[in-house]
C-alpha positions in Angstrom: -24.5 288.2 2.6 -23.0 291.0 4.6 -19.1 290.8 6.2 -20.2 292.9 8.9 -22.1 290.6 10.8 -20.8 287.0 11.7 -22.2 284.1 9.9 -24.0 282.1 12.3 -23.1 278.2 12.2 -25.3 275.3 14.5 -22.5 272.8 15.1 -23.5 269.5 16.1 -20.7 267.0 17.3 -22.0 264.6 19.9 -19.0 262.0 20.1 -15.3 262.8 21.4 -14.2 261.9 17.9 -16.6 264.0 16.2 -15.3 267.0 18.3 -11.8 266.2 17.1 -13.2 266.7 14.0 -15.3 269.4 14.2 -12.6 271.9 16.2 -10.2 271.1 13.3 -13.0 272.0 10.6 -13.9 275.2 12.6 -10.4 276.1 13.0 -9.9 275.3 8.8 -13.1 277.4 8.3 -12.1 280.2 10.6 -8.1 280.5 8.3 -10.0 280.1 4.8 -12.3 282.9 5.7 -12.4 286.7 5.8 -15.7 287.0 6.8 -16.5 286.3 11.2 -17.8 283.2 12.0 -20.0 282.7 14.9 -19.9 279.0 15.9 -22.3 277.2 18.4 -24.0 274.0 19.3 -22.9 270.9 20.8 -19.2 269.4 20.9 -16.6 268.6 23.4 -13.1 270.7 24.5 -11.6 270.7 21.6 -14.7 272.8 19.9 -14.7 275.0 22.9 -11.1 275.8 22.4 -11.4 276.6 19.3 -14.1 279.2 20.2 -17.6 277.6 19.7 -20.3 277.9 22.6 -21.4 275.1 23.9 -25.0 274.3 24.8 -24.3 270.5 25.7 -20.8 268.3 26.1 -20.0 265.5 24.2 -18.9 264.0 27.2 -22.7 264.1 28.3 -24.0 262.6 24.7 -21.4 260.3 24.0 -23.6 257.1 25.1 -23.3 253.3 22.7 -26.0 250.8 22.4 -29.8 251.1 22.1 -30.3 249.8 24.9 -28.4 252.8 26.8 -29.8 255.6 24.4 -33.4 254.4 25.4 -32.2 254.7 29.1 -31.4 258.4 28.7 -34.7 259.0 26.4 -35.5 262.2 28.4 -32.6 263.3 27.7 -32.1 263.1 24.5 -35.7 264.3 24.1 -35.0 267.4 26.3 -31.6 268.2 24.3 -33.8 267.6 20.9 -35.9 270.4 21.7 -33.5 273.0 23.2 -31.1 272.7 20.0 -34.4 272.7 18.1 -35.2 276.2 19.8 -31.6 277.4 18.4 -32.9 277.0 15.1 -35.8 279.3 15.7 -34.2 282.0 18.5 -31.1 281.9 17.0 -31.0 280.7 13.6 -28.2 279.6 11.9 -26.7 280.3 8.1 -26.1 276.5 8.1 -26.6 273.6 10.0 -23.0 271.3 10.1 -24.0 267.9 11.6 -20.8 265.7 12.5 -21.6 262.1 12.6 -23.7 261.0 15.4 -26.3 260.3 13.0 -29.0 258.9 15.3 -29.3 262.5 16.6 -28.1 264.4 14.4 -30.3 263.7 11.2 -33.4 264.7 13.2 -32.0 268.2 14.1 -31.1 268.4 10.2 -34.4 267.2 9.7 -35.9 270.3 11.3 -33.7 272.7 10.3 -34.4 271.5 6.6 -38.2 272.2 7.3 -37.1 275.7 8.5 -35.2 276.3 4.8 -31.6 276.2 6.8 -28.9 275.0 4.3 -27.3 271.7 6.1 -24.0 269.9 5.6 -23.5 266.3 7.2 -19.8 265.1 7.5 -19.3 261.6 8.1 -22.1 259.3 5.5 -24.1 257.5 8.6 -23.2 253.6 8.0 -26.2 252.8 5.3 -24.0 250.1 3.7 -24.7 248.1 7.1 -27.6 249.8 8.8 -30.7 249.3 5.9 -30.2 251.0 2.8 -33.6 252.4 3.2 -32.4 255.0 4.9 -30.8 256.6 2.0 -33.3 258.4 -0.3 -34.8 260.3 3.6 -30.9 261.4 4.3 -31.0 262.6 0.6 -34.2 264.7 1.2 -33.0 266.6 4.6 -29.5 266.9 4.0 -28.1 269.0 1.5 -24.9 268.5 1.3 -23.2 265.3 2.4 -19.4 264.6 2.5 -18.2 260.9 2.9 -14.6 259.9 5.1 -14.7 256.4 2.9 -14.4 256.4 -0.8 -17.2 253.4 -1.6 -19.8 255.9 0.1 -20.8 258.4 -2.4 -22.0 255.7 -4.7 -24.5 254.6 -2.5 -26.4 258.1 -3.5 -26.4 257.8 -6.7 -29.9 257.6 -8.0 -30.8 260.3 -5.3 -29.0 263.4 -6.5 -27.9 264.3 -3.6 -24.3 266.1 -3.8 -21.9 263.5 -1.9 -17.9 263.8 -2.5 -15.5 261.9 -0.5 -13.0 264.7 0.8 -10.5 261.7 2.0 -10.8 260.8 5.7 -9.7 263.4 8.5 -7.3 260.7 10.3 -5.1 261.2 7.3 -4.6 264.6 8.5 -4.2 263.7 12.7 -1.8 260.7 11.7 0.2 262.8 9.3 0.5 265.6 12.5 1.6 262.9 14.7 4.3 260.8 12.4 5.9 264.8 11.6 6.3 264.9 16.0 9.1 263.9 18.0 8.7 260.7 19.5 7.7 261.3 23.2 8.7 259.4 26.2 6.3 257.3 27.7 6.2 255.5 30.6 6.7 252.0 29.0 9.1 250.4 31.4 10.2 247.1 30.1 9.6 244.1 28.0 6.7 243.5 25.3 4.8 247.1 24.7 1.1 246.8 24.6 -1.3 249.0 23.9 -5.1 248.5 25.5 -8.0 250.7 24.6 -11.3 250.1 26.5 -12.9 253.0 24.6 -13.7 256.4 26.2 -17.3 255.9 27.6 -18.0 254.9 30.9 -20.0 252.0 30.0 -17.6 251.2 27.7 -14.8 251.0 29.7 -16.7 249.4 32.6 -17.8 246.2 30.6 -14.1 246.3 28.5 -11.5 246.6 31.0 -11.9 244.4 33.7 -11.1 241.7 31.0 -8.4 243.3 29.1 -6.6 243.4 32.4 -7.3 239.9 33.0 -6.0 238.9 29.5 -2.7 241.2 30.3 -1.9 239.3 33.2 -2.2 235.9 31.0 -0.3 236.8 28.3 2.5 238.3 31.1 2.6 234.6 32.5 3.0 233.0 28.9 5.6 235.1 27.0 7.3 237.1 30.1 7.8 240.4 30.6 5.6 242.9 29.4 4.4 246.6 29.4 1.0 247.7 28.8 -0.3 251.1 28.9 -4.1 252.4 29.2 -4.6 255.9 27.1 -7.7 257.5 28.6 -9.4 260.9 26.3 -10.4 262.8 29.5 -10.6 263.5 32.9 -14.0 261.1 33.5 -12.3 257.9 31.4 -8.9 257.9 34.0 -11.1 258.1 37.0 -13.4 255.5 35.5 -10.1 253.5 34.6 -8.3 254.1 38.2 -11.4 252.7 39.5 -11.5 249.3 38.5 -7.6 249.3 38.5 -7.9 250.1 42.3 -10.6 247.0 42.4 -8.2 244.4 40.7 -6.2 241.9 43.3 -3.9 241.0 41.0 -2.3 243.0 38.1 0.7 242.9 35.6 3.9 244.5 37.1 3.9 247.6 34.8 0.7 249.3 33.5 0.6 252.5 32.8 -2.4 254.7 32.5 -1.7 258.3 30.5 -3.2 261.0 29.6 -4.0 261.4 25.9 -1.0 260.5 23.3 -3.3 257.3 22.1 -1.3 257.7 18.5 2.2 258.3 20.2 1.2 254.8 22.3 -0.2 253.3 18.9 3.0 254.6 17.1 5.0 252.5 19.4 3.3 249.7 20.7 4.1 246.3 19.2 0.4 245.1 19.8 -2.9 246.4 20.8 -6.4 245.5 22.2 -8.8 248.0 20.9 -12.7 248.7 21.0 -14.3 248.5 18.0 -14.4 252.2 16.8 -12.3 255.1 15.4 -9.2 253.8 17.0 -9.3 250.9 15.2 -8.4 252.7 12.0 -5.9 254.7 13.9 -4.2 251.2 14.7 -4.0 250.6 11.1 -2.7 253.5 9.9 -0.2 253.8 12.2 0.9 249.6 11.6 0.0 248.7 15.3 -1.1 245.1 15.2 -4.4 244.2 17.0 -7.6 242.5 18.0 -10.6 243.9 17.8 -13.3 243.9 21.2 -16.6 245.0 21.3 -19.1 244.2 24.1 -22.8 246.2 24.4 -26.0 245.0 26.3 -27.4 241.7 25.2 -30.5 243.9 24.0 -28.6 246.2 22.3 -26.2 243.7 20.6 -29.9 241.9 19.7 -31.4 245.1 18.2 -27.9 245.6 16.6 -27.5 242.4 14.4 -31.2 242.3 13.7 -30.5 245.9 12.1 -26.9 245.2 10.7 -27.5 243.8 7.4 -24.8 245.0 4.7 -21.5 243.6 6.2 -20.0 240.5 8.2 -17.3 242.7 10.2 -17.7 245.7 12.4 -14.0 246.6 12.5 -13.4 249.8 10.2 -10.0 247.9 8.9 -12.4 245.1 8.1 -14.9 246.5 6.6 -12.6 248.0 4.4 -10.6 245.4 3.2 -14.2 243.1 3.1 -12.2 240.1 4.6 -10.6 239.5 8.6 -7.5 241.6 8.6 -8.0 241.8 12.4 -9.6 239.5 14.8 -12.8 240.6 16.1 -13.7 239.5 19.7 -17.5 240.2 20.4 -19.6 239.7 22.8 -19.5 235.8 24.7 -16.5 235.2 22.3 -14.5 238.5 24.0 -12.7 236.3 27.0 -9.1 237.1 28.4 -7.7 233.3 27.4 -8.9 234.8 23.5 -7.7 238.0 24.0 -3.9 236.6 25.7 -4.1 234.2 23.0 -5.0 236.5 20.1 -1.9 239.0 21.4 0.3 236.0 21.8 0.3 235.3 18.2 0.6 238.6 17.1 3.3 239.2 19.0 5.4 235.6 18.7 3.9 234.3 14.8 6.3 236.3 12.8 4.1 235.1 9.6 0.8 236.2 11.2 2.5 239.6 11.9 3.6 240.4 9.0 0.3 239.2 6.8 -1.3 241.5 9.1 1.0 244.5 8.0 0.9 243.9 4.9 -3.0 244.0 4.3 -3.2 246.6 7.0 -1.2 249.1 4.6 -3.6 247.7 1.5 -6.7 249.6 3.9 -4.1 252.4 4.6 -4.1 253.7 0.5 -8.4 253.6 0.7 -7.9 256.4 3.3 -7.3 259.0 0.9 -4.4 261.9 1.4 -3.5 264.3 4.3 -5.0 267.5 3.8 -9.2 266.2 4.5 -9.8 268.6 7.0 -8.8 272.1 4.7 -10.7 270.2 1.9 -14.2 269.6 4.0 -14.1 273.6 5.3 -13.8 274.4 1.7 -16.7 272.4 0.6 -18.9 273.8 3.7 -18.0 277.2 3.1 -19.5 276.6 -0.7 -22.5 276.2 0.6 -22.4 279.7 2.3 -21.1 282.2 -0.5 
């Protein structure tokens, strides 16, 4: 393969954590290697700054539930085809699919058709959603490299080549623990972290209630601080929203930009959607309950599907038992969330249990240094 002219890589990152990951792999591929590399495809601000061309926003695919994805088929459909045509007017030396599986797997699913080498980072959750999925994400994906260290096993019998490289968080919380602690806007009292997610949907069916719960537990145990971290620009005016439409609210919240690990770092509770940041929490020892709320269809659809675990929190899943207290759907009220923050914060016992076995999930994660390990094992599949 000639130097002179860049290698050509479709990048597919359709979630805000998947672009975290993606600029930090293209920025690990771009240091390891002497040849150019011409990255393109779909990811968020973080790709872009790092120099990849963007033909959609993650901010635009970033949708959860069935229910919503269906809503949004033409568009989906539409972005399907146009990232399709890339593979044909523009084709790639490899296809690098980040997560997002839903979507992703059927654009490595054509570019497999079209003999164009594909790598898939993050193993799409087959140990919940029906193992049957395995031996068709053996056949249309080439390479496939696992964040949790149980994964790879799950491929056995299929001879697909799956390594778990460790998982990328190691890296991020690693970067953050090595920083100066910043100043944050805390004020005083009880710090308390709350994380509606990043969506808009998310957010709008999350917060509301969080809010609520934040102004119990402030009436129960006395002075408290909470602060809202929001990703991007859309999240704080979707969070300054429904703040501006609340009567009454806690004497000090705080909404700020970014810094959710600094906040993590030094929060002594949390209330997180069920996601990424959940593991964050646990890595970084920030006590916390677990919320989750979708469309009744969606959640329907979901636990018909969902047939491999009885948790859907990462640090639960993990440890295969309740480490954290998962608040879904009808069960996700403010007096369960207040209460649920009350005894993390005031059951000494309860805190500590939850510290301990939090720091048991923490050694599954694997060592800092994931990132420089999955750009070596994508650019193997170049040279």
């Amino acid at each position: 393969m000639s130097q002179e002219k860049p290698i050509r890589i479709l990048i597919s990152a359709g979630e805000i954590s998947g672009d975290m990951y993606g600029a930090a792999i293209v920025r690990e591929m771009r240091a390891a290697c002497k040849a150019p590399l011409e990255f393109y495809g779909i990811g968020g601000d973080l790709m872009k700054a790092e120099g990849v061309e963007l033909f959609a926003h993650a901010s635009e695919t970033g949708v959860m539930g069935f229910w919503e994805v269906l809503k949004r088929y033409r568009f989906f459909s539409a972005l399907i085809k146009k990232i399709t045509g890339l593979l044909d007017t523009r084709r790639p030396d490899l296809l690098l699919t980040i997560d997002y599986p839903g979507f992703n797997l059927r654009i490595a699913e054509q570019a497999h058709n079209r003999g164009i080498r594909t790598v898939h980072y993050v193993c799409p959750q087959v140990w919940a959603w029906h193992k049957n999925r395995i031996p068709k994400i053996a056949r249309i994906v080439d390479r496939l490299i696992t964040i949790f260290p149980f994964e790879p096993a799950l491929f056995d019998s299929t001879g697909l080549n799956v390594t778990f490289e460790g998982h990328p968080l190691a890296d991020q919380i690693a970067a953050t623990l090595a920083e100066p602690t910043p100043a944050l806007p805390w004020g005083k009292g009880h710090r308390i972290a709350l994380f509606p997610g990043s969506r808009k949907n998310e957010i709008n069916r999350l917060l509301s209630d969080e809010m609520e719960a934040a102004l119990i537990l402030e009436k129960k145990i006395g002075t408290c601080a909470f602060m809202i971290p929001v990703p991007t620009p859309a999240a704080r005016e979707t969070v300054l929203a429904i703040l501006g439409g609340i009567k009454e609210k806690p004497a000090q919240v705080s909404v700020v930009d970014g810094q959710s690990r600094h906040i993590l770092r030094q929060a002594e509770a949390a209330v997180i959607k069920s996601g990424t940041s959940t593991l964050e929490g646990c890595m970084l020892l920030c006590p916390f309950v677990i919320v989750y709320r979708v469309s009744a269809v969606s959640y329907a659809i979901m636990r018909h599907l969902v047939t491999g675990i009885s948790h859907i929190g990462l640090v639960n899943i993990l440890a295969k038992k309740m480490v954290c207290r998962e608040l879904l759907q009808d069960e996700l009220t403010p007096k369960a969330i207040a209460d649920e923050l009350e005894r993390i914060i005031c059951d000494a016992d309860y805190r500590a249990t939850m510290l301990s076995e939090m720091r048991a999930v923490n050694a599954q994660v694997g060592t800092p240094g994931a990132t420089a390990r999955v750009a070596a094992e994508v650019l193997k599949e170049l040279f």
